[in-house]
C-alpha positions as CSV (number, residue, x, y, z in Angstrom):
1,X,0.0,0.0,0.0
2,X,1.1,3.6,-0.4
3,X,1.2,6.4,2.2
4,X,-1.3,8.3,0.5
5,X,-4.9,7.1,-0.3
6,X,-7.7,9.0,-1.6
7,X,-11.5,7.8,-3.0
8,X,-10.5,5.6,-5.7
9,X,-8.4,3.6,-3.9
10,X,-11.0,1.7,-2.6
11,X,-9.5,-2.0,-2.1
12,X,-7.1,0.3,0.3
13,X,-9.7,1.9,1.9
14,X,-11.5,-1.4,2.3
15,X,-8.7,-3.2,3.8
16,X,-8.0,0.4,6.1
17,X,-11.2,-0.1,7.2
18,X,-11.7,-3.9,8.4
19,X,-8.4,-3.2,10.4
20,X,-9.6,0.1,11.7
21,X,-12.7,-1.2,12.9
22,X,-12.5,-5.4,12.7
23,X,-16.2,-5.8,14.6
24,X,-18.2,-3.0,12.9
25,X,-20.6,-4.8,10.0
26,X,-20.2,-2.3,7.1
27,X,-23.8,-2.8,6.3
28,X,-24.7,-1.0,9.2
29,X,-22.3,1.9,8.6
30,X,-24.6,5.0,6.9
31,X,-22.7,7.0,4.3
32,X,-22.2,10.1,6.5
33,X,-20.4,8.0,8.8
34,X,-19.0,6.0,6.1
35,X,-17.0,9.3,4.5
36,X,-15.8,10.7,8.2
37,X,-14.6,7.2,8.6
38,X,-12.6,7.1,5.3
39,X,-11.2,11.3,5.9
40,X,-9.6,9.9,9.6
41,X,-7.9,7.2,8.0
42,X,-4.2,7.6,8.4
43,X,-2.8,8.4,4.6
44,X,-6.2,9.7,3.3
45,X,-6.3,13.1,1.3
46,X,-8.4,14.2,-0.5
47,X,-8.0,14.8,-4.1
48,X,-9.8,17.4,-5.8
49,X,-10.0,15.8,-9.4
50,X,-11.6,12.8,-8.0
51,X,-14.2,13.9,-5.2
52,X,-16.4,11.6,-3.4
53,X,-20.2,10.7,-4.8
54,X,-22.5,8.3,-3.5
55,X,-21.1,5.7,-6.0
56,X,-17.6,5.5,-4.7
57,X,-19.5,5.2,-1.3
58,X,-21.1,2.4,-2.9
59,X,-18.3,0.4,-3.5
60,X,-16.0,1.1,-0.8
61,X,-19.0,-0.4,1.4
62,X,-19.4,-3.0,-0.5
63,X,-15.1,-4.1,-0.9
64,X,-15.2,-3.4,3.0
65,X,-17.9,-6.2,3.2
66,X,-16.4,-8.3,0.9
67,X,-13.5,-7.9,3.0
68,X,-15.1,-8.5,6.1
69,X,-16.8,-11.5,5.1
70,X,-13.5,-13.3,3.8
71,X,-12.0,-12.3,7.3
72,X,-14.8,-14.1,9.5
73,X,-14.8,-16.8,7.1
74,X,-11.1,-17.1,7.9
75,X,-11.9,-17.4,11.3
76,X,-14.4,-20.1,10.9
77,X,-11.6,-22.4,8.8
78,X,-9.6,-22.1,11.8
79,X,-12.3,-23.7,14.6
C-alpha cells in the first residue's frame, strides 16, 4: 500500500477499514459515517479531481464487506 490514499483507492480503503474497525458490520455503517470514517484514515487526502459521490461510497461499502466476510470466514476455517 502507499502512504497516500484517496476515493478511488477503494480495495485500500476497504482493507484500512476492516483493520480500523475489525467488529463493525459495514452494512450498518450510513454514508455520512462511512466518509468521516474514510477522511480519519491515516494516509487519506483528498483529491480534488476525484471527489467523493455516492457511488464511490457504494463500492467502498461493498469491498469493505467483501472484506469483512472473507476475514470471519477465515476465522471459521480455523475452529
Amino acid at each position: 500500500m502507499s502512504d497516500k490514499i484517496h476515493w478511488l483507492d477503494v480495495e485500500e480503503i476497504a482493507e484500512l477499514l476492516l483493520e480500523a474497525h475489525p467488529d463493525r458490520d459495514p452494512l450498518t455503517v450510513r454514508f455520512t459515517e462511512l466518509r468521516r470514517m474514510v477522511e480519519a484514515l491515516p494516509g487519506f487526502t483528498a483529491d480534488a479531481a476525484h471527489p467523493v459521490n455516492e457511488k464511490i461510497l457504494e463500492t467502498i461499502q461493498a469491498m469493505w464487506y467483501e472484506e469483512h466476510t472473507d476475514a470471519a470466514g477465515d476465522e471459521d476455517d480455523d475452529d
